[in-house]
C-alpha positions as CSV (number, residue, x, y, z in Angstrom):
1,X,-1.9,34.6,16.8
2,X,-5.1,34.8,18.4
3,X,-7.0,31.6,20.2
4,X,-9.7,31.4,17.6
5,X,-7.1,30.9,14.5
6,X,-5.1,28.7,16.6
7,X,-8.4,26.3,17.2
8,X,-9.1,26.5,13.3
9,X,-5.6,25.2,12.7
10,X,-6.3,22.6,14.9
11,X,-9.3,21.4,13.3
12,X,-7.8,21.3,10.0
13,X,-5.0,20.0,11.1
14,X,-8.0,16.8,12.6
15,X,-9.7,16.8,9.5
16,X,-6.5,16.1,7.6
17,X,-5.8,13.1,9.7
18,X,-9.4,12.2,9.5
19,X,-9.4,11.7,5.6
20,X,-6.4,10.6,5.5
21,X,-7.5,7.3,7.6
22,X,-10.9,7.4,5.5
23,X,-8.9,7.5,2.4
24,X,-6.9,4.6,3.0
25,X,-9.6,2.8,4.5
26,X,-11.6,3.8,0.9
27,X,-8.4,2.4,-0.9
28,X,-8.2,-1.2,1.1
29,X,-12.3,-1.6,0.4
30,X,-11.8,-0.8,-3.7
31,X,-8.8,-3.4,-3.8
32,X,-11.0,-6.1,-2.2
33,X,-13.2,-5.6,-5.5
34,X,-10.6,-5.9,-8.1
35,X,-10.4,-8.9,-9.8
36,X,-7.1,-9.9,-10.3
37,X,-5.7,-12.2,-13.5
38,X,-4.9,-15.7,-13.0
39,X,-1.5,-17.2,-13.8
40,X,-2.9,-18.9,-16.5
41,X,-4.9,-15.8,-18.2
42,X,-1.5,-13.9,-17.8
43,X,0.3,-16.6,-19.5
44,X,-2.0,-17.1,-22.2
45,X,-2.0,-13.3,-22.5
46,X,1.8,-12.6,-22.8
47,X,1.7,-15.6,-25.7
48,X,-0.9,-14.1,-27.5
49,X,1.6,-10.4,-27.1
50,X,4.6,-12.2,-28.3
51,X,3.0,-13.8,-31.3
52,X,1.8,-10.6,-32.2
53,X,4.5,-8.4,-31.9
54,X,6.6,-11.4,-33.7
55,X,3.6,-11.0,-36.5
56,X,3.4,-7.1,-37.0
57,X,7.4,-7.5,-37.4
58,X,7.6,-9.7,-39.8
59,X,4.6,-7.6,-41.8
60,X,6.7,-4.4,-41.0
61,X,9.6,-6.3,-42.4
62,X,8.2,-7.7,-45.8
63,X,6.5,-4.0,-46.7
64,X,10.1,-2.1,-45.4
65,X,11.7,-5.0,-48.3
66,X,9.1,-4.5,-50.9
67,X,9.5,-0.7,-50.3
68,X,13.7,-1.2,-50.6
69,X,13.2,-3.3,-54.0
70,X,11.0,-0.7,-55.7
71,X,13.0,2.5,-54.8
72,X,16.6,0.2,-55.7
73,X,14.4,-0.3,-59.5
74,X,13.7,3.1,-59.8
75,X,17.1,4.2,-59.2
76,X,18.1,1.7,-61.3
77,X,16.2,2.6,-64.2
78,X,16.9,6.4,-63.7
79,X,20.8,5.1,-63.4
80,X,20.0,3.9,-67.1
81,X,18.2,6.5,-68.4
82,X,20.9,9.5,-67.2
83,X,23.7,7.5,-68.3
């Protein structure tokens, strides 16, 4: 290996280092800016998530029964009709 690609290695090798302190530094900075939920906007929050998964269920629910009773009367009347 000759000196010149040994001093390119090295350089790389620097520049790596280099962003990896600039990219950290860049990371720290960003999470200074984030604004982060209060306990009581994450509480309100997970209510308003439970009382609407508890909603779309009991929605999913009544159209699953009302879907159950009409294709139970078809097959009754088609039990009728056949027999």
């Amino acid at each position: 290996m000759t000196v010149s690609r040994k001093v390119v290695g090295l350089s790389v090798a620097k520049n790596k280092k280099t962003t990896k302190k600039y990219f950290v530094q860049e990371m720290k900075n960003q999470m200074k800016k984030v604004s982060w939920t209060t306990k009581e906007e994450l509480y309100i929050c997970g209510k308003v998530v439970i009382g609407a998964i508890f909603i779309l269920g009991i929605g999913i629910y009544g159209i699953d029964l009302c879907i159950r009773l009409l294709l139970n009367g078809i097959g009754y009347l088609v039990g009728m009709r056949g027999a």
